[in-house]
N, C-alpha and C positions, 0 to 999 in steps of 0.2 A: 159382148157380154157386159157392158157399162149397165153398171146398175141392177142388173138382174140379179137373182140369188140363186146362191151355185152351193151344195151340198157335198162336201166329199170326207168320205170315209175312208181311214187308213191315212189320213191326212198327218201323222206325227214324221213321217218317214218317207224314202223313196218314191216313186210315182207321184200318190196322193200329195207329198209336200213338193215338187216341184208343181202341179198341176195346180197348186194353192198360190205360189208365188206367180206364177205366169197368170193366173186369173186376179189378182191383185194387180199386176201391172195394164191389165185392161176394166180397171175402175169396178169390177164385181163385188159384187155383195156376200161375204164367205161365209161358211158353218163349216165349222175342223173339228171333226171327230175320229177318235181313237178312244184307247182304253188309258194312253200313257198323258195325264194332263199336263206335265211337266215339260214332255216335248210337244205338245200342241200350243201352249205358252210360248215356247220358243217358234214355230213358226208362224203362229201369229204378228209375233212381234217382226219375223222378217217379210211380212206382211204388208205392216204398215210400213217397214222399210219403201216397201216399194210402190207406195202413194196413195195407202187406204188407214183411212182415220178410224178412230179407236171405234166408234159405233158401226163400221164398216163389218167387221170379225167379230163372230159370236163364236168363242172358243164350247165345245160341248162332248165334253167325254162321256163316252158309251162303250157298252160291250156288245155286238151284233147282238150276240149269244141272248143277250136276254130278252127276250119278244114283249114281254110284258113289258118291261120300260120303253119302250119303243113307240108307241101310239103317245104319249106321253114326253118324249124328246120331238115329237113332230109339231106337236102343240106350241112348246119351247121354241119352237124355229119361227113356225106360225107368228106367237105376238110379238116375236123380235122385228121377223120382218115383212110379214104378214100374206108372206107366198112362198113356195120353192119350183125355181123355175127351169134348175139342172140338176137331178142327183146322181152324183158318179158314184156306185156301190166299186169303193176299191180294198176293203179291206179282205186280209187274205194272209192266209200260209202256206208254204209249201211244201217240201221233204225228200228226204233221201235218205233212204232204206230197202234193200228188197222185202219183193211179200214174205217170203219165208219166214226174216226178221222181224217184220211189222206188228204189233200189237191190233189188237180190235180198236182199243180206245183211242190211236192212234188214228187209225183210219175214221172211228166215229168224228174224232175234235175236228178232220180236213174237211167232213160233211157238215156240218153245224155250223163252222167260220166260213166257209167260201160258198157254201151253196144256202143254205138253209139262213144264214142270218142275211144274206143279197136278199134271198125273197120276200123272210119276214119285213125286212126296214122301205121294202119297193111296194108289198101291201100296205104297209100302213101311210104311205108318202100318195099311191096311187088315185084313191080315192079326192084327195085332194086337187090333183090336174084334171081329171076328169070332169070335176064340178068345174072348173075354170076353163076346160076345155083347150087346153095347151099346157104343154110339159113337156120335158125333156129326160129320161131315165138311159143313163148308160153303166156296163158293168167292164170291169177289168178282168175279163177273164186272161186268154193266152194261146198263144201255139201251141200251148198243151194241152184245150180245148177241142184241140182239132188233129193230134200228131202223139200217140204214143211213146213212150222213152223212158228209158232205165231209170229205176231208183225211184220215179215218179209215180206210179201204180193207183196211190189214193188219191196224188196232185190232180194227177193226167184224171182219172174218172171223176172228180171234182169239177174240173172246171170243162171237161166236155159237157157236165150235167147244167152248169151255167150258161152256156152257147146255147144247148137247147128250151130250158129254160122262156132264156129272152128273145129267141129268135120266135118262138111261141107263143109267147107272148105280144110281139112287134104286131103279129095275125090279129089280134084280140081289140089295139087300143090306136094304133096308127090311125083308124079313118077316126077317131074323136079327138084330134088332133095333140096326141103323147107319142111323140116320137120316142123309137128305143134305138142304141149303139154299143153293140158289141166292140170293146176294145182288146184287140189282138196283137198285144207287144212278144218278141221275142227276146234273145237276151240283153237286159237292162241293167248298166250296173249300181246295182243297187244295194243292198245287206241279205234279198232272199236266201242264197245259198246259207250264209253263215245261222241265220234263225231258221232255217227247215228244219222242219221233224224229223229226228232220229227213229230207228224202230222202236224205243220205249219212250218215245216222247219229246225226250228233253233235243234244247238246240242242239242241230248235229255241228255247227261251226266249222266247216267244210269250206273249205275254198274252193272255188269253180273257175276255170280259166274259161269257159265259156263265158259266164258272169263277167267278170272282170274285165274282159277283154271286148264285150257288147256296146249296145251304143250307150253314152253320153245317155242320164238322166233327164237335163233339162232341152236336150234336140228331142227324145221321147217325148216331152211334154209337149214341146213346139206341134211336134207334125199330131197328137191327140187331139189340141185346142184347136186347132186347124181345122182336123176332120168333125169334129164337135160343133163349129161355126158353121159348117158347113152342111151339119144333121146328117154326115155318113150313119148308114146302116149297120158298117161294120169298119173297123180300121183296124189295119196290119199296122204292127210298126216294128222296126227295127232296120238291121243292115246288115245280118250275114247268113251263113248257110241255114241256119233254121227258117228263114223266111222263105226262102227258095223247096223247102218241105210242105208247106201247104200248096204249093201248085204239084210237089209229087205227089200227095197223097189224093188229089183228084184225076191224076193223069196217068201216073206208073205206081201205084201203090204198094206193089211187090217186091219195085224196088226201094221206097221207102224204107219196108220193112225188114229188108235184108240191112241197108244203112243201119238203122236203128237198133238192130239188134249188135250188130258190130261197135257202138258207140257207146263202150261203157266207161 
């Protein structure tokens, strides 16, 4: 990735900022966006810690959410560096609430931020590999893209809608040379659990010992950058029983779903 320009969103936090600092230590060219400028400052700066000069990092806060700005932060990227040649759509929320509790606007905000703003910011990016005829678009979706589970209802049909989405996508632009990579981490420990959506919105601040006890942030980024280098299709990541649920749900489904329902 020396030299190239690598785009990642959700980059303030978790994932996105390890997957920022490992792409800095292989000489890339970064755009860190988020909504929170203050933490994209700060990994920026541990950035160039680790061997990219200050013209290296175009720090550039955004809100998926807003489409209109969007064509307009691509521009932004464009005279900085006047191509984008990886863009990881990783920004996202999650939650935990059942449906019963769950509000409408609840489930509207998990549709807008993980599905609806990935696609807006991959049309307005798209057009541009296309003219060039090479690009790279990958999304963070999840095991929860592909594997039901408690408390997840709006997560889980989010980010299945993101699987299909790109994988639909991959049919459309693959032979004009735009690679797409579904990224399929399991539990990562990261901050999700504690900023998921409660049923009226606000952070539910939950502790998750699945979370917590998942793998190491910066080995998730390892084996991504990996699969990334390498133009995987699609990449699993993690190390415990959830990963071992997507070869259930192809093979014994039913008993997936007895698991799953027992796992609250």
């Amino acid at each position: 990735m020396t030299d190239r320009t690598i785009w990642i969103t959700g980059a303030s936090s978790g994932i996105g900022e390890a997957l920022a600092v490992r792409f800095a230590q292989e000489g890339a060219r970064l755009v860190l966006s988020a909504r929170r400028q203050s933490e994209l400052e700060r990994v920026a700066e541990r950035c160039r810690d680790n061997g990219l000069s200050a013209d290296q990092v175009l720090v550039l806060p955004m809100d998926v959410t807003n489409w209109e700005a969007l064509p307009g932060a691509v521009q932004t990227v464009l005279n900085q560096f006047g191509q984008v040649d990886l863009l990881i759509n990783n920004a996202g929320l999650s939650q935990r609430s059942l449906c019963v509790e769950t509000e409408m606007s609840v489930y509207r905000q998990l549709m807008e931020v993980d599905v609806m703003g990935q696609i807006a910011l991959t049309k307005a990016v798209l057009p541009h590999m296309l003219e060039r005829g090479v690009g790279h678009i990958a999304v963070t979706a999840s095991v929860a893209g592909k594997v039901g589970a408690p408390l997840r209802t709006g997560y889980c049909a989010a980010k299945h809608a993101v699987m299909g989405f790109f994988d639909s996508l991959r049919t459309e632009v693959e032979g004009q040379g735009v690679h797409i990579s579904t990224i399929v981490p399991g539990f990562i420990r990261t901050d999700i659990a504690r900023s998921a959506l409660a049923g009226d919105g606000k952070a539910s601040d939950l502790k998750d010992d699945d979370i917590e006890n998942g793998m190491d942030v910066n080995d998730c980024a390892e084996v991504v950058v990996k699969g990334l280098n390498a133009k995987k299709r699609e990449i699993p990541v993690g190390k415990g029983k959830e990963m071992a649920a997507l070869w259930l749900k192809r093979l014994a489904p039913e008993v997936l779903f007895r698991m799953a329902r027992a796992h609250k």
